[in-house]
C-alpha positions in Angstrom: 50.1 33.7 -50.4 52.8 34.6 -53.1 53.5 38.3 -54.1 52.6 37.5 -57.7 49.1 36.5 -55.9 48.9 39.9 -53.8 49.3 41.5 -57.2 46.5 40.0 -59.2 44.2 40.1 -56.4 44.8 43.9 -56.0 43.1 44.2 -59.3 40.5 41.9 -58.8 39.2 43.7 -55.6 39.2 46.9 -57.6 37.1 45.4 -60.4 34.8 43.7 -57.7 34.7 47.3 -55.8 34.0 49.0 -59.3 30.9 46.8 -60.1 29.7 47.1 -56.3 29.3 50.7 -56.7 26.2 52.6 -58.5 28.9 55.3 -59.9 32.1 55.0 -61.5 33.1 58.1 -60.0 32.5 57.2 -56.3 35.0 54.7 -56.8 37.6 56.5 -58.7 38.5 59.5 -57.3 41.9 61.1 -57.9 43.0 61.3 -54.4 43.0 57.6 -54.8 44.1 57.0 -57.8 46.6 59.7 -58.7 49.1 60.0 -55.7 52.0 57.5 -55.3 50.9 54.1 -54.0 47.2 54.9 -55.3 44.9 52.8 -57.4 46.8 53.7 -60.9 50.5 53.3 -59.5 48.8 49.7 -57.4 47.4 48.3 -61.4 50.7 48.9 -63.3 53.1 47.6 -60.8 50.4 44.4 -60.7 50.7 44.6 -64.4 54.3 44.8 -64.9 55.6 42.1 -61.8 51.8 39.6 -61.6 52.7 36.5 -63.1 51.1 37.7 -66.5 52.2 40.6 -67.4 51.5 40.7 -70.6 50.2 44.1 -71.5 52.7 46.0 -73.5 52.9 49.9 -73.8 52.1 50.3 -77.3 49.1 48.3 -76.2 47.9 50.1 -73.4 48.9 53.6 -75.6 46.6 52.3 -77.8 43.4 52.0 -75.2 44.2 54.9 -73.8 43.9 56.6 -77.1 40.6 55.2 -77.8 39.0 56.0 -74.0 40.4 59.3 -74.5 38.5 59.8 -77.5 35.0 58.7 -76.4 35.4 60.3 -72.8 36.1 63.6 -74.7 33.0 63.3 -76.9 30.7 62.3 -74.0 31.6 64.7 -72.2 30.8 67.5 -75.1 27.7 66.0 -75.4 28.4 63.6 -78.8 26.1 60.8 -79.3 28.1 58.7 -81.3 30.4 58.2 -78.5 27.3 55.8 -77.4 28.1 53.2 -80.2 31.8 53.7 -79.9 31.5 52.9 -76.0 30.1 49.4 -77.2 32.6 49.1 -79.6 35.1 49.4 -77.3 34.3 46.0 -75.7 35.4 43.5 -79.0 38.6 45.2 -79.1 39.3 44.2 -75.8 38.1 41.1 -76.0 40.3 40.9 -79.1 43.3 41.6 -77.3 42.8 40.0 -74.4 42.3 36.8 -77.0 45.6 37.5 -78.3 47.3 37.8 -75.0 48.2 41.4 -75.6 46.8 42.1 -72.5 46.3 39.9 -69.2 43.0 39.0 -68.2 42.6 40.7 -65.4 43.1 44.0 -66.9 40.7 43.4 -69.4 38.4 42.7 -66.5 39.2 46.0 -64.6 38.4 47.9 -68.3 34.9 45.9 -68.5 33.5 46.4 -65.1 34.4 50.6 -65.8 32.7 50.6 -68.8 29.9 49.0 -67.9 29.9 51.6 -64.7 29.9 54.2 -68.2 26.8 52.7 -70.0 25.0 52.0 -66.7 24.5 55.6 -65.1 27.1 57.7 -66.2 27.4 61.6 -66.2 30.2 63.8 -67.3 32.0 63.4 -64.4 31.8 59.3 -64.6 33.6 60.0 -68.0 36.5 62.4 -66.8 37.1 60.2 -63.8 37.9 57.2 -66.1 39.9 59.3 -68.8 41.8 60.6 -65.8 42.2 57.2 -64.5 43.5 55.8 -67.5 46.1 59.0 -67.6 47.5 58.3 -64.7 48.2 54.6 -65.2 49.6 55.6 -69.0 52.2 58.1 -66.5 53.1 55.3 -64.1 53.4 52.9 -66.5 56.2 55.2 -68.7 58.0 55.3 -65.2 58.2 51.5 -64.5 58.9 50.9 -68.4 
C-alpha cells in the first residue's frame, strides 16, 4: 500500500468509526483530536499530501465559519440552527461537486452531521466545533 493510500484510508476509518458510534462525542474527544499526531493533525496532513488534496484554506475557513455558527446557536438553545444544520449538507455537496474539497472530507463532514441530527446534545455540538478548530489551527501550520 502507497502513503497516499495510508492517508485517504486514515479518513475513511474515522468516517466509518464516526457513523459506528451512537454519539458524536464518544468519538471525538479532545485528547484525541487536539494533541500532535491526533485525529485533527492525522485529517489535514491526509488532506494536504493524499492524492487529492484539493481543499483549499479559504474553503475550509469558510466551513468552519458556518459549523461555528450553528454549533454556537445549538448550543444556546436556537432552533433555527435545526434548518441551518440541513442546509449545511448542499453546500457541501456543492463543493465537493466543484472539487473545492476532496471527497473524502466531504464524507468525514456528512457522517458528523448526521451524528448532530441523530442524538445530539450540547456537548455533541462543542465537540465538533472544537474539532473543526483544531483542524482550522493545523491546517494554518502546514499551509
Amino acid at each position: 500500500m502507497n502513503k497516499n493510500q495510508n492517508f485517504e484510508d486514515y479518513i475513511s476509518k474515522l468516517t466509518e468509526e464516526i457513523k459506528k458510534s451512537k454519539k458524536l462525542s464518544d468519538v471525538l474527544k479532545p485528547e484525541k483530536f487536539a494533541p500532535p499526531n491526533g485525529y485533527a493533525e492525522r485529517v489535514v496532513l491526509s488532506l494536504k499530501k493524499g492524492k487529492h488534496s484539493k481543499l483549499k484554506t479559504s474553503q475550509l475557513r469558510k466551513i468552519f465559519t458556518e459549523v461555528k455558527e450553528i454549533c454556537n446557536k445549538k448550543i444556546k438553545g436556537f432552533s433555527e440552527a435545526d434548518t441551518e444544520l440541513y442546509l449545511l449538507y448542499p453546500k457541501l455537496a456543492y463543493a465537493e461537486g466543484r472539487e473545492l474539497m476532496p471527497r473524502n472530507f466531504y464524507k468525514l463532514l456528512v457522517a458528523c452531521l448526521d451524528k448532530l441530527k441523530e442524538n445530539a446534545d450540547k456537548e455533541d455540538f462543542k465537540m465538533f466545533e472544537e474539532f473543526m478548530t483544531a483542524i482550522v489551527a493545523y491546517n494554518k501550520r502546514y499551509e
